[in-house]
C-alpha positions as CSV (number, residue, x, y, z in Angstrom):
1,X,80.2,93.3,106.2
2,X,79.5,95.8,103.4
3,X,81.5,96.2,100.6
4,X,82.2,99.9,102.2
5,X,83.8,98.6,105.4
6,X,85.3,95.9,103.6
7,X,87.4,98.2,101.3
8,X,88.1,100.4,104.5
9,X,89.6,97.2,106.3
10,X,91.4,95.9,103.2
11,X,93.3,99.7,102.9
12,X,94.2,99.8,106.8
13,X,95.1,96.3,106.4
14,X,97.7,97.7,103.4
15,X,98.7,100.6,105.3
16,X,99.7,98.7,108.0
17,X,101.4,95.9,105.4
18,X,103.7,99.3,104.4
19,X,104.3,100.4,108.0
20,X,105.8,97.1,108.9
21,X,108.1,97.2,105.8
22,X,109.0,100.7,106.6
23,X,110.0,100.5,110.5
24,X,111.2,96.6,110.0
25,X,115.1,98.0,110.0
26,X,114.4,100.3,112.9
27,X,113.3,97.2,115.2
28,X,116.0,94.7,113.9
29,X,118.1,96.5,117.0
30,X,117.2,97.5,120.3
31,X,115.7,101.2,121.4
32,X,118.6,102.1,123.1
33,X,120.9,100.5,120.3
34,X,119.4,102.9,117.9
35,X,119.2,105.9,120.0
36,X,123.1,105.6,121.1
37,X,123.7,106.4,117.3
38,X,121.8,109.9,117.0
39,X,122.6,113.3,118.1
40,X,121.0,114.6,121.2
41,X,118.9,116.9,119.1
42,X,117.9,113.1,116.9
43,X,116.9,111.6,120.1
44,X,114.6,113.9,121.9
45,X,112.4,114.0,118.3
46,X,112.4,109.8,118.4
47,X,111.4,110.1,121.8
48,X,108.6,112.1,121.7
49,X,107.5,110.6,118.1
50,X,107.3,106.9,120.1
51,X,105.4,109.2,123.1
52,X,103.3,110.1,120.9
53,X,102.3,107.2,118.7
54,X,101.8,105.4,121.9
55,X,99.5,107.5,123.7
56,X,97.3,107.9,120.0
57,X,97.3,104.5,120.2
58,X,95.8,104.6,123.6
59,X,93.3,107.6,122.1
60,X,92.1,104.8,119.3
61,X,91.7,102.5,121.5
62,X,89.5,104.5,124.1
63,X,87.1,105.5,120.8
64,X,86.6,101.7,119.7
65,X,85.6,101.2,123.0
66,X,82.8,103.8,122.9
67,X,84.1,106.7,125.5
68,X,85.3,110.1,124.8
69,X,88.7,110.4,124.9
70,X,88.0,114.5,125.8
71,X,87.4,113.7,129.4
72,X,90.2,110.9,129.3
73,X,94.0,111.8,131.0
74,X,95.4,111.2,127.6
75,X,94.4,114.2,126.0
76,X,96.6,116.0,128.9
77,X,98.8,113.7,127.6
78,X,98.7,114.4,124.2
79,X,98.8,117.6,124.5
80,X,102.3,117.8,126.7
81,X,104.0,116.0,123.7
82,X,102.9,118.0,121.5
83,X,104.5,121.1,123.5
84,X,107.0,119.1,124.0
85,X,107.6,118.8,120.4
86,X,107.2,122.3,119.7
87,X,109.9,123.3,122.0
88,X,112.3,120.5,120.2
89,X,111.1,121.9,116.7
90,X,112.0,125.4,118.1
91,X,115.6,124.1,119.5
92,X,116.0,122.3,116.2
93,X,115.5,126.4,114.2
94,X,117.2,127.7,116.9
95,X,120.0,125.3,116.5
96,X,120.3,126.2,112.9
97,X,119.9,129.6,112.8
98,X,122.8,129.7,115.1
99,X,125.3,127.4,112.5
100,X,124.8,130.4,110.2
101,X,125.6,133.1,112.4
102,X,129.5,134.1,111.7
103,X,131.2,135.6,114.2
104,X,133.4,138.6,112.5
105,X,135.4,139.3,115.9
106,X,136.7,135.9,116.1
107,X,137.2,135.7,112.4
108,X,139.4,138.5,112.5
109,X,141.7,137.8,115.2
110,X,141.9,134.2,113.4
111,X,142.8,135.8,110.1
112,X,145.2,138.4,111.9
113,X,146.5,135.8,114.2
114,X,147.2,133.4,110.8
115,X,148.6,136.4,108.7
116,X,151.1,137.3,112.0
117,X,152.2,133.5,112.3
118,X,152.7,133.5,108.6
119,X,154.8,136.7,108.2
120,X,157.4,135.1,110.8
């Protein structure tokens, strides 16, 4: 091999050395161990991140092979997840946007209800 390829190899083999050590905790339980613990929210962006990696996985392995990956199901595939994110992103904004939204009728009948029960 040249030393090119052989310095490519040696950094994916590193990169791959620190994505081991990174997601090591994450597979010391089961899937659905892990996803009991997040939010609904939490869940839907771990499942579509494992869709994902899995079918770019699948889009790797179709270029080592030699074929084009264009003409290949996965790309419709690909890109469903990726809507699929974007509608989870836009949840997610949506979700926040709403936390910081006060509602001044029902603040006011609070305060006047708790001003009413404190005067008796």
């Amino acid at each position: 091999m040249s030393s090119k390829i052989e310095d490519q190899v040696k950094k994916l083999d590193l990169a791959l050395e620190d994505v081991e050590k990174k997601i090591k905790p994450i597979l010391e339980f089961s899937l659905h161990e892990n996803l009991i613990k997040l939010n609904t929210l939490e869940r839907c962006k771990i499942e579509a991140l494992i869709a994902y990696s899995l079918n770019t996985l699948i889009y790797i392995f179709i270029r080592i092979n030699g074929f084009l990956p264009q003409s290949h199901p996965v790309m419709n595939e690909l890109k469903r997840i990726q809507n699929s994110i974007t509608k989870i992103n836009e949840a997610e904004e949506s979700s926040n946007k709403r936390k910081l939204v006060v509602d001044s009728e029902a603040a006011k009948r609070f305060i006047k209800h708790a001003v009413e029960s404190s005067n008796n």
